[in-house]
C-alpha positions as CSV (number, residue, x, y, z in Angstrom):
1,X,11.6,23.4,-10.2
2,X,8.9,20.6,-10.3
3,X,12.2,18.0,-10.0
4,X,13.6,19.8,-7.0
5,X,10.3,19.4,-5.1
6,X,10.4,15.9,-5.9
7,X,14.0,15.5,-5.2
8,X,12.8,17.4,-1.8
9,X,10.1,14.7,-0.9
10,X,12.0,11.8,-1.8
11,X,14.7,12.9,0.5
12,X,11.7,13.1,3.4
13,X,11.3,9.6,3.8
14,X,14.4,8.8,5.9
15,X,13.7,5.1,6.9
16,X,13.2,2.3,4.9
17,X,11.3,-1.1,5.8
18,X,11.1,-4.4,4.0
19,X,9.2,-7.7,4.4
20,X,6.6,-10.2,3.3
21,X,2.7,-10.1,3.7
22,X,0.0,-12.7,3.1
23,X,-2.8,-11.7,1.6
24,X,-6.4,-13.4,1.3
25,X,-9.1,-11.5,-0.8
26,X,-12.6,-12.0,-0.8
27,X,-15.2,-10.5,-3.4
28,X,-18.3,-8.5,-2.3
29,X,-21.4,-10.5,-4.1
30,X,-23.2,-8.1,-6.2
31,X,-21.5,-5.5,-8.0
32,X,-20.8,-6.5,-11.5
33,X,-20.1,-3.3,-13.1
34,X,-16.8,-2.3,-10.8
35,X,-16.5,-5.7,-9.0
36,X,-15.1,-4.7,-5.2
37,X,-13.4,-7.3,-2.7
38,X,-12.4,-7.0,0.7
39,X,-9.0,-7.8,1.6
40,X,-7.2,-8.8,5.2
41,X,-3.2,-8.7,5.2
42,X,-0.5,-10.4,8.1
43,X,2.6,-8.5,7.9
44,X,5.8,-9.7,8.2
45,X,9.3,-8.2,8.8
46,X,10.1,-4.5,9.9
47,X,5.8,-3.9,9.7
48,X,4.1,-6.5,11.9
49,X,0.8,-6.4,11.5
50,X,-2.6,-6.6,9.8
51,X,-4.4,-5.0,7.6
52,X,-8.1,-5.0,6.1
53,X,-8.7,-3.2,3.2
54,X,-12.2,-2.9,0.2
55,X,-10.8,-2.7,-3.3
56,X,-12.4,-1.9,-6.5
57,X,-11.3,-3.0,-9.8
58,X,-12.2,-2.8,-13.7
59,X,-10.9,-4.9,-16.5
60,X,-10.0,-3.6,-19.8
61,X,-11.2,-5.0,-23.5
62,X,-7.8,-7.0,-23.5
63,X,-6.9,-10.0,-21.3
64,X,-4.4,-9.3,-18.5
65,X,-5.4,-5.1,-18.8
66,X,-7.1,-3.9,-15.7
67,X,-7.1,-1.1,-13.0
68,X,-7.9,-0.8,-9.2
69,X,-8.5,1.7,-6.7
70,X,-8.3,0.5,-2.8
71,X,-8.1,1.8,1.0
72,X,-6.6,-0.2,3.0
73,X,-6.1,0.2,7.6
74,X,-2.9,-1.3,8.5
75,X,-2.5,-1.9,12.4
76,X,0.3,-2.7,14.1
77,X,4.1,-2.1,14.5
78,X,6.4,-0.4,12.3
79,X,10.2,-0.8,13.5
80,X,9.1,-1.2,16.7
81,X,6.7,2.1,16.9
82,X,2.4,0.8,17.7
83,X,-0.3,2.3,16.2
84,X,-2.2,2.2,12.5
85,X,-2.5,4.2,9.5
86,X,-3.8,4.0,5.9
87,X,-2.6,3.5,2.8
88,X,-4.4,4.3,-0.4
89,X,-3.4,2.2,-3.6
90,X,-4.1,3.3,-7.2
91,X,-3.0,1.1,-10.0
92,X,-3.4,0.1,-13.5
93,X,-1.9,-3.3,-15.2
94,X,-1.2,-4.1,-18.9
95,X,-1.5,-7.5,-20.4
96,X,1.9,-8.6,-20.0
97,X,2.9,-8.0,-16.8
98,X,3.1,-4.2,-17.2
99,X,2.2,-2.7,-13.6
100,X,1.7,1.0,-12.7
101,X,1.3,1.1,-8.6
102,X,1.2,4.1,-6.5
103,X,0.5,3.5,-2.7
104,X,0.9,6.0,-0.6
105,X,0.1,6.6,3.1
106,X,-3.2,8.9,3.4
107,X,-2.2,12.2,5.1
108,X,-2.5,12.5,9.0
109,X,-3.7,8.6,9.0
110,X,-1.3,7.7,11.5
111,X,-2.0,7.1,15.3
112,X,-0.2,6.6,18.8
113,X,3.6,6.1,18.1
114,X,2.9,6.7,14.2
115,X,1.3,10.3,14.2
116,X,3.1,12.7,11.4
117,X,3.7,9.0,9.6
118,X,4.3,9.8,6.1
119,X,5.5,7.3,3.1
120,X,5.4,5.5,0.3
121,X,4.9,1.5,-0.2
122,X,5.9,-0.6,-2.9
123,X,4.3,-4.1,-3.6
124,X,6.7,-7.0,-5.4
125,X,5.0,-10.1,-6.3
126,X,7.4,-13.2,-7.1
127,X,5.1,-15.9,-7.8
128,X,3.2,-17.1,-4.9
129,X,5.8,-14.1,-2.3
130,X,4.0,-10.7,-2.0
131,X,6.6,-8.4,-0.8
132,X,6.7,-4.6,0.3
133,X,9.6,-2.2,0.3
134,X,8.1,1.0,2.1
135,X,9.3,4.0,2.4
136,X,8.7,6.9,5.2
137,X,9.1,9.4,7.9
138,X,7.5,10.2,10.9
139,X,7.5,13.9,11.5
140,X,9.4,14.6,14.9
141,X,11.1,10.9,15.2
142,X,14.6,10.5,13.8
């Protein structure tokens, strides 16, 4: 049953939308124990936009191991459709390149032409390229 509901909310997401982004991070002095950084984003491609974003973050006992937790406003347009939403980002990385990221789109986040936005985001990095593949529906758009 659990895979039918999956199946289910996978099938939701009836658009997809790629690009780039560029990304410039900035830590918060102080914090030591969970170091935290604030983020801004320019989107490019089907989501124009920005974004800012606070991230937290731990490192493992082993070099290249680490987690983060984030929040992150993204404002702008999403095939055309103006307004914002936000995304919250959980991941974990293994020391050698082993990444585990969930984004998703926090429920009833979205505003003017993205109310009922729903989705899910996935972040590529090719060396120096960050790119997205998201994801989503808006309830009551086709």
């Amino acid at each position: 049953m659990n895979m039918l509901i999956a199946a289910a909310a996978l099938a939701a997401f009836t658009h997809h939308a790629t690009g780039t982004f560029d990304v410039k991070m900035t830590p918060i002095p102080g914090e030591t124990r969970f170091p935290r950084m604030t983020g801004e984003k320019q989107f490019h491609g089907d989501l124009e936009g920005t974004s800012e974003s606070e991230m937290m973050s731990v490192t493992g006992t082993v070099e290249g191991s680490a987690a983060y937790a984030a929040i992150e406003r993204v404002t702008g347009s999403l095939m055309g459709e103006k307004g914002s939403f936000i995304l919250v980002h959980s991941a974990t990385m293994r020391r050698g390149g082993e990444y585990d990221m969930t984004i998703r789109v926090v429920p009833d986040s979205g505003t003017g032409e993205l109310t009922g936005l729903k989705g899910t985001m996935q972040i590529i990095i090719e060396g120096a390229t960050h790119r997205y593949n998201f994801d989503y529906s808006i309830a009551g758009a086709n």
